[in-house]
C-alpha positions in Angstrom: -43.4 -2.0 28.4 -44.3 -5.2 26.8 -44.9 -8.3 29.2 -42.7 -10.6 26.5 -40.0 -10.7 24.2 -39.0 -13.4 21.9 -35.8 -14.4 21.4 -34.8 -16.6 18.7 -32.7 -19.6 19.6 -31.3 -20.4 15.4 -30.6 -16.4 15.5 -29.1 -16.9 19.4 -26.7 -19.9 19.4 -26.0 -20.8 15.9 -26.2 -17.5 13.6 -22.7 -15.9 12.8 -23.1 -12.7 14.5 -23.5 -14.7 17.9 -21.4 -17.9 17.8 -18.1 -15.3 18.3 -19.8 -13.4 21.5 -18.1 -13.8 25.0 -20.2 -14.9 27.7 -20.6 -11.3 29.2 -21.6 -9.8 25.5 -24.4 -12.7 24.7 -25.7 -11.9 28.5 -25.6 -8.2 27.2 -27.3 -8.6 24.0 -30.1 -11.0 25.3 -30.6 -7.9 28.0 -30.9 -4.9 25.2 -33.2 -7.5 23.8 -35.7 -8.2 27.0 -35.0 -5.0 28.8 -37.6 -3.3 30.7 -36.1 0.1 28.6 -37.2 -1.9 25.4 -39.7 -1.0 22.6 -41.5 -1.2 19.7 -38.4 -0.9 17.6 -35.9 -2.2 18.9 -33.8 1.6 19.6 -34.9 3.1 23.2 -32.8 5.3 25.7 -31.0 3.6 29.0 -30.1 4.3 32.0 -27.1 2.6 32.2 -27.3 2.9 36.3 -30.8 1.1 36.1 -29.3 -1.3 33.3 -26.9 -2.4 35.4 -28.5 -2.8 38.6 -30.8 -5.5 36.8 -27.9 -7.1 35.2 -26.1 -7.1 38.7 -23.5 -5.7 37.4 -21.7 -2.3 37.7 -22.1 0.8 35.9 -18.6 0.6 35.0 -18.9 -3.1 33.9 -21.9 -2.8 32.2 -20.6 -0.1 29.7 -17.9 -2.3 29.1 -20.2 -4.3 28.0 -22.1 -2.1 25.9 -19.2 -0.5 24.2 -17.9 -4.7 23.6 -20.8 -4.8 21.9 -20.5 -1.7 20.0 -17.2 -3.1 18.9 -19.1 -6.3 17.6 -21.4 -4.3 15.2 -24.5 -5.5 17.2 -26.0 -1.9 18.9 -25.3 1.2 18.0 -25.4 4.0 20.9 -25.9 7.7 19.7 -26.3 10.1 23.9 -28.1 7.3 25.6 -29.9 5.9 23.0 -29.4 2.1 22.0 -30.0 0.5 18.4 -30.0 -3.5 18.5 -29.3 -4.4 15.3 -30.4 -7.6 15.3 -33.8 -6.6 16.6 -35.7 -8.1 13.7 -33.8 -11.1 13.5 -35.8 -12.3 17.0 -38.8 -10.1 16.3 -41.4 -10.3 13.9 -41.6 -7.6 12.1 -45.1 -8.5 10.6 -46.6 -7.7 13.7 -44.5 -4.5 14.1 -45.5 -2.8 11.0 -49.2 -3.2 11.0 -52.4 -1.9 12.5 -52.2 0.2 15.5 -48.3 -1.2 16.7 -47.3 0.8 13.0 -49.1 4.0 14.7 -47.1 3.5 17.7 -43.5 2.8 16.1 -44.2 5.5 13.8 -44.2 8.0 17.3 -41.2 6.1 18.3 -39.2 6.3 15.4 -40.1 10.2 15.4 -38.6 10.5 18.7 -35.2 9.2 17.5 -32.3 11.7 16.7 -31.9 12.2 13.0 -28.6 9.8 12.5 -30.0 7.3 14.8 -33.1 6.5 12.8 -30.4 6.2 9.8 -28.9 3.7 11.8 -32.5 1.8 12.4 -33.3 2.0 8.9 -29.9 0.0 7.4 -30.5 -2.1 10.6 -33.8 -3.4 9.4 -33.0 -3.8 6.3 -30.3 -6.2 7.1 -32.6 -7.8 9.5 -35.0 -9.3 6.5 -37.8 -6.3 6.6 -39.3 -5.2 3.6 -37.9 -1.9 1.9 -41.7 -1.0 1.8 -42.3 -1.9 4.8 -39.8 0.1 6.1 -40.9 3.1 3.9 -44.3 3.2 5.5 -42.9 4.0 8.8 -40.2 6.5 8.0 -41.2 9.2 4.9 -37.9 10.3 4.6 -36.8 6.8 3.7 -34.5 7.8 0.7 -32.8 10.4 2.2 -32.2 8.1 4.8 -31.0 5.2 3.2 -28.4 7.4 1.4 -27.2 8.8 4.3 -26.3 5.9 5.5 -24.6 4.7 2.5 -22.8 8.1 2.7 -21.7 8.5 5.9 -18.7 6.4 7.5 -20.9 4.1 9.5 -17.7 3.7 11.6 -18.2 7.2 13.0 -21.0 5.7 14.8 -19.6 2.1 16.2 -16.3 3.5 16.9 -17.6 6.4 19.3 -17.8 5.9 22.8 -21.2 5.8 24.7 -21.1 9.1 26.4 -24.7 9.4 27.3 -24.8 6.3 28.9 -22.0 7.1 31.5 -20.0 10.8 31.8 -17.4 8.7 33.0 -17.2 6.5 29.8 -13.5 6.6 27.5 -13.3 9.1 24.9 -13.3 7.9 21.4 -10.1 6.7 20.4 -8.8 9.1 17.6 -7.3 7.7 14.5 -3.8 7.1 15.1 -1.0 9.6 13.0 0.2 8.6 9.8 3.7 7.0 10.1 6.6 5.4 8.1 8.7 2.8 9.1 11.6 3.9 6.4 13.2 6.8 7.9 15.5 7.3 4.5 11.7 8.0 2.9 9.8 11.0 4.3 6.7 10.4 1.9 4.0 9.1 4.2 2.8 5.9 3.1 -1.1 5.9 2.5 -3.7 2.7 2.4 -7.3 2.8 1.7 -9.7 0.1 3.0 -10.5 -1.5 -0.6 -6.6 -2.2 -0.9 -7.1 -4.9 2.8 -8.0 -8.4 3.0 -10.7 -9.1 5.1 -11.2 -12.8 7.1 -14.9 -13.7 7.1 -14.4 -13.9 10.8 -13.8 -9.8 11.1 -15.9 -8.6 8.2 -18.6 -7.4 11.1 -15.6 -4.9 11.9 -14.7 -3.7 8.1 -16.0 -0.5 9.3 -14.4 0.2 12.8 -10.8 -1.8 11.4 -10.7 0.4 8.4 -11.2 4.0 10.9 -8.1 2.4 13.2 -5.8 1.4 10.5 -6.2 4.6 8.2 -3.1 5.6 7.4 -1.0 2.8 8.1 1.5 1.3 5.6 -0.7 -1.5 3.8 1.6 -4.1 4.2 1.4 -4.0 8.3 -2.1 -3.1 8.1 -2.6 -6.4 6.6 -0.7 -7.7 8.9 -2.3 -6.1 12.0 -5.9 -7.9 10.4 -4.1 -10.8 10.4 -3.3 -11.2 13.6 -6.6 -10.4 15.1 -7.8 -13.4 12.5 -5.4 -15.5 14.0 -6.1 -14.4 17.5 -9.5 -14.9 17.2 -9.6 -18.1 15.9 -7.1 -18.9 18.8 -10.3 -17.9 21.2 -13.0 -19.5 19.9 -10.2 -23.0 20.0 -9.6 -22.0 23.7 -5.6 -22.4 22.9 -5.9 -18.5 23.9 -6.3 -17.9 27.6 -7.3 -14.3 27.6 -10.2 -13.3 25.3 -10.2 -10.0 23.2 -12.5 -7.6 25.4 -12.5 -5.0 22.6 -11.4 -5.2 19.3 -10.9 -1.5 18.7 -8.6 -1.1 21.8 -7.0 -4.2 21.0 -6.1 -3.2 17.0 -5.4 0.2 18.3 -2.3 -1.0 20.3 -1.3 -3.1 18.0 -1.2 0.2 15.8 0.4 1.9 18.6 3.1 -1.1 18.9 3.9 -0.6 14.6 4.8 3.0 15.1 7.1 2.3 17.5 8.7 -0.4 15.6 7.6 -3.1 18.2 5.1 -4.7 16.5 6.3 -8.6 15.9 3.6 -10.9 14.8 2.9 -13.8 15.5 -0.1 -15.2 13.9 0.0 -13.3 11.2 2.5 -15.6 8.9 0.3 -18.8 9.2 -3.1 -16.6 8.3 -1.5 -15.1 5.2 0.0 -18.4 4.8 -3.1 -20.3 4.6 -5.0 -17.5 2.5 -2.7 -17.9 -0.2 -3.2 -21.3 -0.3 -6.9 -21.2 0.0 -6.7 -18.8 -3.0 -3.9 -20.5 -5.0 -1.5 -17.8 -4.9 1.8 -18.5 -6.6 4.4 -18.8 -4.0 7.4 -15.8 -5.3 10.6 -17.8 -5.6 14.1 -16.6 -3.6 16.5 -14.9 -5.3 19.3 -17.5 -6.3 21.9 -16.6 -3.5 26.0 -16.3 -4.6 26.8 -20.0 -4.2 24.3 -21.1 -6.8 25.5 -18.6 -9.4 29.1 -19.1 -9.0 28.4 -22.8 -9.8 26.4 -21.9 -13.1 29.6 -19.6 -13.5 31.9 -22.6 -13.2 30.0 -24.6 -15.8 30.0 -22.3 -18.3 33.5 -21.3 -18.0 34.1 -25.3 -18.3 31.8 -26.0 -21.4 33.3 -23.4 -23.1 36.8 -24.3 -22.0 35.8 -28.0 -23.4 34.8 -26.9 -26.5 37.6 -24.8 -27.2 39.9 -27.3 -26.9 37.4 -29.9 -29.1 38.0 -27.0 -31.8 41.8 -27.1 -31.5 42.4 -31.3 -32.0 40.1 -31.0 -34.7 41.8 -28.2 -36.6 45.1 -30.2 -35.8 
């Protein structure tokens, strides 16, 4: 157990993947990041009742926590192991992959369940360290790498953490294909690459995609939509209640489409403002009866008028 950690205030308080976190989620993340449980790497096992003792929190509470942050994109949890992702955005990684720290990340990194040093390997990536670096450390680096590449990452963030807690939720399954149209009994399909999405939940393109497969594309959309809007709504404070989990948040919203309750409500000023942003033309009504019996009228009249021109003239 190291006697330090460092933690980077930029990376802390002003980098995208913090300035969204909740109070309870940056207290988690700085704890993966200074736990006692920590290591070379950056992806050790808990105990989640230990964890939360020293967090003063409960076991319950604290996996709440975990599986916020799970949500978020920022650990990844395979039995009761923990990957912080942004590990080598507060560590250096210099010091990690040289001399006799290397020897010792090497035995850590060997220790790690197949998928999970996957998982590390796209993490550190991300996090700025070298591909060669990287390759040093792990000798099945390509096979890795395209694993990773291959494999719904989703499968990972969306799972629950059951080594941490037997009592933790299940995974949430993907919901059933539905249609709204009850005249049409073709189910109505969407892939990921057909949705929009916000800057704001791009961190979630993985998780978002796995709960909305399935679902028509036009309330898809919609759905990402409104967790834009309510998100933005949180971070302006005009939303009392913050979003605890984004995957069980979406997934009722899901839940709330198939039974035709689903009404948004910040959806229509989102979409609004995207298609300004991007300069979309604006589709024009269709002219209602009142204007076209008035065209009607003044046709019928100029051609009644020149009729009647023709007439005097031939007299």
């Amino acid at each position: 157990m190291a006697r330090y950690r460092p933690i980077s205030p930029e990376q802390t308080w002003r980098s995208g993947d913090s300035c969204d976190l909740t109070i309870s989620e940056r207290y988690g993340e700085l704890y993966l990041l200074t736990s006692p449980f920590t290591n070379t790497i950056g992806c050790y096992r808990v105990v989640s009742r230990i964890a939360a003792a020293e967090m003063g929190l409960s076991q319950e509470e604290f996996i709440n926590v975990v599986q916020r942050l799970q949500d978020r994109g920022v650990i990844v949890c395979v039995d009761d192991f923990i990957l912080v992702r942004t590990w080598f955005r507060h560590n250096s990684w210099e010091a990690t992959f040289s001399g006799n720290v290397a020897k010792a990340a090497a035995k850590e990194l060997a220790s790690l369940p197949d998928e999970l040093r996957e998982h590390w390997v796209r993490a550190s990536l991300d996090g700025g360290v070298p591909e060669a670096a990287v390759r040093g450390l792990v000798p099945e680096f390509d096979l890795a790498t395209r694993n990773v590449y291959a494999k719904r990452s989703g499968d990972a963030l969306g799972g629950a953490c059951e080594g941490l807690d037997r009592d933790s939720p299940a995974p949430i399954k993907e919901p059933p294909y539905y249609n709204n149209n009850e005249n049409n009994n073709e189910t109505k399909n969407t892939t990921p690459t057909q949705l929009i999405f916000d800057v704001s939940i791009e961190p979630h393109r993985n998780l978002l995609s796995r709960l909305l497969a399935g679902v028509e594309i036009d309330v898809a959309q919609a759905i990402l939509d409104e967790l834009v809007g309510a998100l933005e709504s949180v971070k302006r404070g005009t939303r009392r209640k913050p979003i605890g989990s984004v995957r069980a948040w979406v997934a009722e919203l899901v839940k709330l489409a198939e039974s035709g309750r689903f009404d948004p409500e910040l959806a229509p000023i989102i979409r609004a403002r995207r298609e300004r942003e991007h300069g979309v033309a604006k589709i024009e009504p269709a002219p209602t009866a009142r204007p076209i019996a008035i065209r009607n009228m003044v046709m019928v009249k100029s051609a009644l008028t020149s009729g009647s021109t023709r007439k005097r003239g031939a007299s």
